[in-house]
N, CA, C and O atoms as a Tinker XYZ file with bonds, in Angstrom:
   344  protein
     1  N      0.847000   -1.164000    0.000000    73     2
     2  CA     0.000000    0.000000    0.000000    64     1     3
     3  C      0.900000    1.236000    0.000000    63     2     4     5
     4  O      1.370000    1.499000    1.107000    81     3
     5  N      1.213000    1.983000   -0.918000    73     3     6
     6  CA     1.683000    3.147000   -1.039000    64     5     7
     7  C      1.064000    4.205000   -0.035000    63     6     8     9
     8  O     -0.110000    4.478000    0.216000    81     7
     9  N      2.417000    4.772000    0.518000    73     7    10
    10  CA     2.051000    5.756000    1.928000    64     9    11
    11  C      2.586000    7.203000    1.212000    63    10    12    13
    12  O      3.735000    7.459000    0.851000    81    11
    13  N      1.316000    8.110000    1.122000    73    11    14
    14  CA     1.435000    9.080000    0.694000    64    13    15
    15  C      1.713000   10.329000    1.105000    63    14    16    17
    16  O      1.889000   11.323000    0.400000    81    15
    17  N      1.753000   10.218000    2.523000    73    15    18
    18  CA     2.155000   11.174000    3.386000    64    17    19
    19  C      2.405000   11.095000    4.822000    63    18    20    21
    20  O      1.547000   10.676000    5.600000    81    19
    21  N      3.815000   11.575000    5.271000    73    19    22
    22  CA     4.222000   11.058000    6.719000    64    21    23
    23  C      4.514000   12.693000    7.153000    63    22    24    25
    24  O      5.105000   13.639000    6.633000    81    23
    25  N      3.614000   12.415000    8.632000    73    23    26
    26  CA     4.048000   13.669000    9.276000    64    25    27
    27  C      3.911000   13.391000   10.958000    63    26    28    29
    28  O      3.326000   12.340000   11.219000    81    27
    29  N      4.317000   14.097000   11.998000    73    27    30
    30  CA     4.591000   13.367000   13.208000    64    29    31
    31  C      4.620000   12.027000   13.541000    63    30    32    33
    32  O      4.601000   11.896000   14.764000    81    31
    33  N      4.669000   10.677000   12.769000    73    31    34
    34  CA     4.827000    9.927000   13.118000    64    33    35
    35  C      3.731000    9.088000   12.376000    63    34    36    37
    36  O      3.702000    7.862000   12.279000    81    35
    37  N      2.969000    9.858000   11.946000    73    35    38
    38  CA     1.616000    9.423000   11.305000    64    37    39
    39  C      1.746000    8.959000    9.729000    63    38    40    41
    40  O      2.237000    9.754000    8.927000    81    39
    41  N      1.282000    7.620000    9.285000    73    39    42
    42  CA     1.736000    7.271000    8.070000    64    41    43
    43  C      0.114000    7.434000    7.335000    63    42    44    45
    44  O     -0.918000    7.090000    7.911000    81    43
    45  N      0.159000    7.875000    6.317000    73    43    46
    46  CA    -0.805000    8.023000    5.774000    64    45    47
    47  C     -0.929000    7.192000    4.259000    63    46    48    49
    48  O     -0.004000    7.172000    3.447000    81    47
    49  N     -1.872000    6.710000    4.108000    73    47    50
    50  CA    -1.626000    5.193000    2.868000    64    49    51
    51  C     -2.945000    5.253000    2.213000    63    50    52    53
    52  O     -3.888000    5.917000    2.644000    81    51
    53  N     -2.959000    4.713000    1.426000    73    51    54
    54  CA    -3.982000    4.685000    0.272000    64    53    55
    55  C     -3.722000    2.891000   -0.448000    63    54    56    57
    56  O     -2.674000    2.377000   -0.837000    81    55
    57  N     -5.041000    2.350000   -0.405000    73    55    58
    58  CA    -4.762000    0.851000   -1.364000    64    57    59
    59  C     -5.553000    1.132000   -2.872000    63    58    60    61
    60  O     -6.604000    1.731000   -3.101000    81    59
    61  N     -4.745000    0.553000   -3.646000    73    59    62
    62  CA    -5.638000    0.832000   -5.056000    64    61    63
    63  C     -6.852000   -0.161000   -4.905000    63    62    64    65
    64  O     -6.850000   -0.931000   -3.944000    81    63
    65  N     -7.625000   -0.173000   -5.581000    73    63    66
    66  CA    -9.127000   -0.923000   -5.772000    64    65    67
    67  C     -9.536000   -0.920000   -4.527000    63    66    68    69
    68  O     -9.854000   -2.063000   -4.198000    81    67
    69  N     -9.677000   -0.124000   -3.651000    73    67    70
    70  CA   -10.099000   -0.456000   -2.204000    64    69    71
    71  C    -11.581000   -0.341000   -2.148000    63    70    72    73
    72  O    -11.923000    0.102000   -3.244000    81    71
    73  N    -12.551000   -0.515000   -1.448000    73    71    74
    74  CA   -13.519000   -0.500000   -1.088000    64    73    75
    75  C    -14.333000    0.505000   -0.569000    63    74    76    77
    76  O    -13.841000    0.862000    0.501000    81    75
    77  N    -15.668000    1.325000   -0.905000    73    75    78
    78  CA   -15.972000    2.371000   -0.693000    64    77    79
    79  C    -16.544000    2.766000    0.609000    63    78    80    81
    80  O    -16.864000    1.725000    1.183000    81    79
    81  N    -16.744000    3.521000    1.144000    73    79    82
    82  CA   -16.552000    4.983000    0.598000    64    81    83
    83  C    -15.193000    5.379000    0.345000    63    82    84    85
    84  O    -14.372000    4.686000    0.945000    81    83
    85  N    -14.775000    6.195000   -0.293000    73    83    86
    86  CA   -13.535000    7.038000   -0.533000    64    85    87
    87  C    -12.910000    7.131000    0.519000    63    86    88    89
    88  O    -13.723000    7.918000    1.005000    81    87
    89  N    -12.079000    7.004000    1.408000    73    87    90
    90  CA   -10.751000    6.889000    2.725000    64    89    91
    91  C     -9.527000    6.458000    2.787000    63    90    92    93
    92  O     -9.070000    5.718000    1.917000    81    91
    93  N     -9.018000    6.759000    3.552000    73    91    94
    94  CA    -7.685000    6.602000    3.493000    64    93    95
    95  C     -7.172000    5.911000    4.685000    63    94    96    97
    96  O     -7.952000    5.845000    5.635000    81    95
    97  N     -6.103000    5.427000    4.804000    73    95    98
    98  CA    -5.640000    4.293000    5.752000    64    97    99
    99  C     -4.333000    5.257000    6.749000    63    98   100   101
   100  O     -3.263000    5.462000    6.176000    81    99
   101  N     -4.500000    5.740000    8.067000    73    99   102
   102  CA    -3.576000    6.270000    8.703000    64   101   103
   103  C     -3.188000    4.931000   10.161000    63   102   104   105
   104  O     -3.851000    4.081000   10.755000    81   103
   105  N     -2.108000    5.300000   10.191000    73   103   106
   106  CA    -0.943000    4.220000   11.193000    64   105   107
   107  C     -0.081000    4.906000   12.184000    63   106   108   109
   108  O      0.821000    5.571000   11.675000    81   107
   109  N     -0.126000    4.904000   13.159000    73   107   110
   110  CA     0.288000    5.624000   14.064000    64   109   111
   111  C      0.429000    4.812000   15.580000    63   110   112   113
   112  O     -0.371000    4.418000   16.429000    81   111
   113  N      2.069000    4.799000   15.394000    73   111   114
   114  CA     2.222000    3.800000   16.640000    64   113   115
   115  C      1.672000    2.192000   16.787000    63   114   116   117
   116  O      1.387000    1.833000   17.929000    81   115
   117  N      1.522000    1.275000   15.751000    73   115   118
   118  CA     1.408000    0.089000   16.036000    64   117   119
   119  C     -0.505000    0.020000   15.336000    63   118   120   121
   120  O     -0.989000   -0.970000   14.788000    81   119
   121  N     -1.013000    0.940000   15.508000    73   119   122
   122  CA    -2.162000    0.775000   15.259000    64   121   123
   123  C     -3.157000    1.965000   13.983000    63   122   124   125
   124  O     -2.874000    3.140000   13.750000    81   123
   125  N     -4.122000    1.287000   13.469000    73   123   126
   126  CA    -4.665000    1.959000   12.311000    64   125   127
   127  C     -6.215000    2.049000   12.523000    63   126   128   129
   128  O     -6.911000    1.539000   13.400000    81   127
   129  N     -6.493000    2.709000   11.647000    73   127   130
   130  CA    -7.813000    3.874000   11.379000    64   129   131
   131  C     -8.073000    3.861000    9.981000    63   130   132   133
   132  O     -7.057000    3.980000    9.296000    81   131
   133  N     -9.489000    3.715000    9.169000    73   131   134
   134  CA    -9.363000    4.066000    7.888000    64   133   135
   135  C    -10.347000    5.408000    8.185000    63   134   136   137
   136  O    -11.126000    5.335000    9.136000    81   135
   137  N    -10.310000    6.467000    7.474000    73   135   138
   138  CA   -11.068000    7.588000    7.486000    64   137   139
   139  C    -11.957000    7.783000    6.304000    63   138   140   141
   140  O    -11.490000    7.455000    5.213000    81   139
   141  N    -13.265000    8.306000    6.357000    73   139   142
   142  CA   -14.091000    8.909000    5.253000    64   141   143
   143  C    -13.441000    9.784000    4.885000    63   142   144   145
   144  O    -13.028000   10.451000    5.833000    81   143
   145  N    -12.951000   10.331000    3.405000    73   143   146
   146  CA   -12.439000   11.853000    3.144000    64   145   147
   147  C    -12.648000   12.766000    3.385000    63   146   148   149
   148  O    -12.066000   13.660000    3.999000    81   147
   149  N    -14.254000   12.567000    2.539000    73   147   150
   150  CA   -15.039000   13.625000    2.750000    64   149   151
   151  C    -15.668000   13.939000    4.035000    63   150   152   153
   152  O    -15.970000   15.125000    4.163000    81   151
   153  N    -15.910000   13.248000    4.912000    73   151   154
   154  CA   -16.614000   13.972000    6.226000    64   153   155
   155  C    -15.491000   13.489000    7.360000    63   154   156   157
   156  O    -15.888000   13.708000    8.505000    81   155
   157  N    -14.424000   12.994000    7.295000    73   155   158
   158  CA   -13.778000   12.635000    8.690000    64   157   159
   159  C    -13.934000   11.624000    9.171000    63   158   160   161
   160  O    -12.970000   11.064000    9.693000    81   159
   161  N    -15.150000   11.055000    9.167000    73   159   162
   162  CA   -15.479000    9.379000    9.884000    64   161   163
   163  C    -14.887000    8.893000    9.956000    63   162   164   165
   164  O    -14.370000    8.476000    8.919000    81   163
   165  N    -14.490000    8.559000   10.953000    73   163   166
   166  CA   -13.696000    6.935000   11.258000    64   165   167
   167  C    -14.388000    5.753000   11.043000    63   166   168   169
   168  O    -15.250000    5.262000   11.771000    81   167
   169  N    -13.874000    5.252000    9.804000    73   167   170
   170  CA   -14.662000    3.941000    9.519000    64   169   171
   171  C    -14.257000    2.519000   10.048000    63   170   172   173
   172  O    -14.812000    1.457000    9.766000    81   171
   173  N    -13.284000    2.694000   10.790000    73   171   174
   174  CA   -12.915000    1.422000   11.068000    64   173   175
   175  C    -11.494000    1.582000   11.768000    63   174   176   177
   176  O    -10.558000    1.969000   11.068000    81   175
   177  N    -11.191000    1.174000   13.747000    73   175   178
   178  CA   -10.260000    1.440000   13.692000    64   177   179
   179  C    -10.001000    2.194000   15.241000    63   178   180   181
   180  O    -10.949000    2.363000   16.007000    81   179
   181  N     -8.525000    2.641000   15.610000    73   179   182
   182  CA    -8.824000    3.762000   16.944000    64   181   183
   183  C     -7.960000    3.743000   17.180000    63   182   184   185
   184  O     -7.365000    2.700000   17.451000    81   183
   185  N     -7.343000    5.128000   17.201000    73   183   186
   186  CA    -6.109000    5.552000   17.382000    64   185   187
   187  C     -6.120000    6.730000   18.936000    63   186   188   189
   188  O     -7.102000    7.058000   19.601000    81   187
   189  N     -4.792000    7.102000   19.112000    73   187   190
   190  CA    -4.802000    8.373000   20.085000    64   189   191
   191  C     -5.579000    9.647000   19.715000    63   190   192   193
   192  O     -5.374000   10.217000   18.643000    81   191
   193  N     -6.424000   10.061000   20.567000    73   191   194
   194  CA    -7.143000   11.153000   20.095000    64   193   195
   195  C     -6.732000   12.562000   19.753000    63   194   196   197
   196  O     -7.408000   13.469000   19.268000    81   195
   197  N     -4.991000   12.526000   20.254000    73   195   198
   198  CA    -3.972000   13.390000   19.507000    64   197   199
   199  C     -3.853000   13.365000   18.525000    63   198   200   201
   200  O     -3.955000   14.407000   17.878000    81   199
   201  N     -3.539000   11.991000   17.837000    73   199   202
   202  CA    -3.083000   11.116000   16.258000    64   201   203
   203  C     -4.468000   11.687000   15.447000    63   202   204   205
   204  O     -4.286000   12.299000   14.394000    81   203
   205  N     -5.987000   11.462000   15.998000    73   203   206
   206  CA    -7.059000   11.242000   15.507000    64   205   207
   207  C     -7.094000   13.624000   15.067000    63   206   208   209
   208  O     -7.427000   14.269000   14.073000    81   207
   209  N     -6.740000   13.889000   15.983000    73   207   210
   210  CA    -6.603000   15.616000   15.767000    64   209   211
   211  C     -5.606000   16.081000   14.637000    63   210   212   213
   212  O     -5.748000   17.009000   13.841000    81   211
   213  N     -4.965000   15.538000   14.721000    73   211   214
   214  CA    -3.681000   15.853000   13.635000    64   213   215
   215  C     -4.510000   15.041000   12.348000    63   214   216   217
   216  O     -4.806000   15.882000   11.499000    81   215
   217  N     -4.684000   14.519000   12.199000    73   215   218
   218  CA    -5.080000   13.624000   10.797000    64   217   219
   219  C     -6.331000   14.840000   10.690000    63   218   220   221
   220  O     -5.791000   15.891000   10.344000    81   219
   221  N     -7.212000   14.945000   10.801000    73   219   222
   222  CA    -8.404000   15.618000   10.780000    64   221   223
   223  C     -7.833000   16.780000    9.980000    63   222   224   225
   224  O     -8.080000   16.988000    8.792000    81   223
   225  N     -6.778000   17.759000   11.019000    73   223   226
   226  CA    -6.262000   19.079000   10.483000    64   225   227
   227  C     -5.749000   18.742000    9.440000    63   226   228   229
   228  O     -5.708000   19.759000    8.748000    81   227
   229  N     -5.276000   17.813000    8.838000    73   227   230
   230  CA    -4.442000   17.210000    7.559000    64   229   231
   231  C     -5.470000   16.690000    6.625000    63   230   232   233
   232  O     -4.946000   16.630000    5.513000    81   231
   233  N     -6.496000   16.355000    6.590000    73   231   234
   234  CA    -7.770000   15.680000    5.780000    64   233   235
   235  C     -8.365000   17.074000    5.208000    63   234   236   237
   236  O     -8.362000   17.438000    4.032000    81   235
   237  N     -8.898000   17.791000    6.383000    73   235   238
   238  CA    -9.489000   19.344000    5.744000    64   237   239
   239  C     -8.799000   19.912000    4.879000    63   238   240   241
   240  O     -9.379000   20.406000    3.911000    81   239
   241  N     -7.177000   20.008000    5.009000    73   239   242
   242  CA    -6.523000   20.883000    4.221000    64   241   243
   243  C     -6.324000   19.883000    2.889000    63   242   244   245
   244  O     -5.743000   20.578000    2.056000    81   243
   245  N     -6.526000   18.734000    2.414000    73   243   246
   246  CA    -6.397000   17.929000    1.496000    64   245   247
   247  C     -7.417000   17.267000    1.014000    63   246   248   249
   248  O     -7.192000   16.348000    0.227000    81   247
   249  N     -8.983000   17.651000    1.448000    73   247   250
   250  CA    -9.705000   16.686000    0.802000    64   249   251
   251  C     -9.414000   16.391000   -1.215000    63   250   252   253
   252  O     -9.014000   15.313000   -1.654000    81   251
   253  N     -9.692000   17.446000   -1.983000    73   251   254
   254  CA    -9.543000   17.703000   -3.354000    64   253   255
   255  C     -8.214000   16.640000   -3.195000    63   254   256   257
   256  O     -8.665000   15.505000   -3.352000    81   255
   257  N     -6.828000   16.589000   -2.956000    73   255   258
   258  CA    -5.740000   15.995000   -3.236000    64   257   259
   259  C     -6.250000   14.373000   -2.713000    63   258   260   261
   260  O     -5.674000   13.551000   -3.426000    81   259
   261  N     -6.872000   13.907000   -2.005000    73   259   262
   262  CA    -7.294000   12.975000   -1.068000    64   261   263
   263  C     -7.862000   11.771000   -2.616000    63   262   264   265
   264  O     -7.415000   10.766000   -3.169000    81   263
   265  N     -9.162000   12.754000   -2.770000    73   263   266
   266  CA   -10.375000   12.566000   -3.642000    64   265   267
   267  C     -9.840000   12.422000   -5.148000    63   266   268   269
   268  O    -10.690000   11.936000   -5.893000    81   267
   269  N     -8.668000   12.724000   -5.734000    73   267   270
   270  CA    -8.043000   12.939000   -6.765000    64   269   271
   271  C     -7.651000   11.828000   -6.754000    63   270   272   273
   272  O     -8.236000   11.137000   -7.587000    81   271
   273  N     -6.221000   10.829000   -5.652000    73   271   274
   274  CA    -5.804000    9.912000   -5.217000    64   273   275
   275  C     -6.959000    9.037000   -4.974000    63   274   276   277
   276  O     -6.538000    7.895000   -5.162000    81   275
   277  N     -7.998000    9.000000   -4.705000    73   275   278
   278  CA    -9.084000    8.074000   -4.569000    64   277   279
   279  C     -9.249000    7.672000   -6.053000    63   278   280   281
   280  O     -8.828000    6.536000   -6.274000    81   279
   281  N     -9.681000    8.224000   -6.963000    73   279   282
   282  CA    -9.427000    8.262000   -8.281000    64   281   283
   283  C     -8.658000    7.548000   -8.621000    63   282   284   285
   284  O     -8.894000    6.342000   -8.693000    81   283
   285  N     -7.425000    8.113000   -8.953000    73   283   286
   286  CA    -6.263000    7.101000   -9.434000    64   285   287
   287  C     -6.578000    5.858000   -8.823000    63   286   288   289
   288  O     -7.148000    5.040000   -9.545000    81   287
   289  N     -6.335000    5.546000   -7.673000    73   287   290
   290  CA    -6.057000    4.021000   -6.947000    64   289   291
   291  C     -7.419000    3.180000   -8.015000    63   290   292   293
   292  O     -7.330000    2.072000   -8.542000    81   291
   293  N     -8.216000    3.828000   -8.055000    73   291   294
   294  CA    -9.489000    3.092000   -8.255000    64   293   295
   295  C     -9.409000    2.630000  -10.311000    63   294   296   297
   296  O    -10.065000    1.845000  -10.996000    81   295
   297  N     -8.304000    3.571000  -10.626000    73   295   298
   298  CA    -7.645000    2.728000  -12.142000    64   297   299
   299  C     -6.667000    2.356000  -11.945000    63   298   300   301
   300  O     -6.046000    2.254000  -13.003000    81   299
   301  N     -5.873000    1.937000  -10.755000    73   299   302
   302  CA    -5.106000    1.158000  -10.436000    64   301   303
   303  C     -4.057000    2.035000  -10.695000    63   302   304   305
   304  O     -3.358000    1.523000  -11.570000    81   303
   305  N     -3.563000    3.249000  -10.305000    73   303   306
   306  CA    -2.453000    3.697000  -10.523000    64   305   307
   307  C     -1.931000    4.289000   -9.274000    63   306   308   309
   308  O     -2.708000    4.723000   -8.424000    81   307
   309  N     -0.575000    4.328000   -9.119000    73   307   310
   310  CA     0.053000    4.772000   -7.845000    64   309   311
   311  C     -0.815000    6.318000   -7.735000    63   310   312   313
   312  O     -1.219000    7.061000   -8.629000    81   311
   313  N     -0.886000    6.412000   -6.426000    73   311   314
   314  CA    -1.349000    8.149000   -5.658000    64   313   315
   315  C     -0.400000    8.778000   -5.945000    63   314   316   317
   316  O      0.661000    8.374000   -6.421000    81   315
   317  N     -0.687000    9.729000   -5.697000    73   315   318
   318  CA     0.801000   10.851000   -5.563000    64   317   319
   319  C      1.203000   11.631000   -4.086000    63   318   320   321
   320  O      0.172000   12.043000   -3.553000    81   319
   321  N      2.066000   11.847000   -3.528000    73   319   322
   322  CA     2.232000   12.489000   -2.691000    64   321   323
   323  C      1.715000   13.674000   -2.428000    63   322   324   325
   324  O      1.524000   14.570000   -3.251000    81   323
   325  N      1.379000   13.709000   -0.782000    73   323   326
   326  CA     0.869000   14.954000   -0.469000    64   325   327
   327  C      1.562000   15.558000    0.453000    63   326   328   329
   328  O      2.226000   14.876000    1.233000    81   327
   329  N      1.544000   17.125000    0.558000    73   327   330
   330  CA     2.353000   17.713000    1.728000    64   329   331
   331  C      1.855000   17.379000    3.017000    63   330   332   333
   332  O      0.690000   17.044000    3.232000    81   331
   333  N      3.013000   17.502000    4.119000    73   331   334
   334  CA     2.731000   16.981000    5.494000    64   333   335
   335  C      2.305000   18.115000    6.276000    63   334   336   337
   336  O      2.792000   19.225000    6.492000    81   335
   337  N      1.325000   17.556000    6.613000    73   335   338
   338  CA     1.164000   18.885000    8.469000    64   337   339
   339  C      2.479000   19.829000    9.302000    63   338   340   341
   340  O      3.224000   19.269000   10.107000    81   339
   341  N      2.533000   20.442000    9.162000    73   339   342
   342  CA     3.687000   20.956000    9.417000    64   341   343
   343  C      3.304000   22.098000   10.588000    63   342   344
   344  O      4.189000   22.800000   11.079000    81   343
């Protein structure tokens, strides 16, 4: 699974052909979360509610880049990188 963006510790990943709704796969410390793009949901998953704050501030500022990468994966092509939370 191509990880498209790492920032405090937080790995952020995307699988091609994955299963809907549109989300993304974050890893943080041993354990994972998949997220809705578009609204934030945690679809599956439970992380630190620090980890869970930082991803959020990083989802808002990227949905369009998120949703683009949802795209690709879904014709089977690598995502592209996104900038990190900084």
């Amino acid at each position: 699974m191509p990880t498209i963006c790492i920032f405090f510790g937080i790995f952020i990943k995307m699988y091609c052909d994955d299963h809907f709704p549109p989300h993304f796969h974050a890893e943080y410390n041993g354990n994972e979360v998949q997220i809705a793009i578009e609204t934030g949901k945690i679809i599956k998953g439970n992380l630190a509610p620090r980890a869970i704050r930082l991803i959020e501030e990083w989802r808002k500022l990227h949905v369009k880049e998120l949703l683009d990468n949802w795209e690709r994966a879904k014709m089977l092509q690598l995502p592209e990188k996104i900038a990190p939370l900084e």
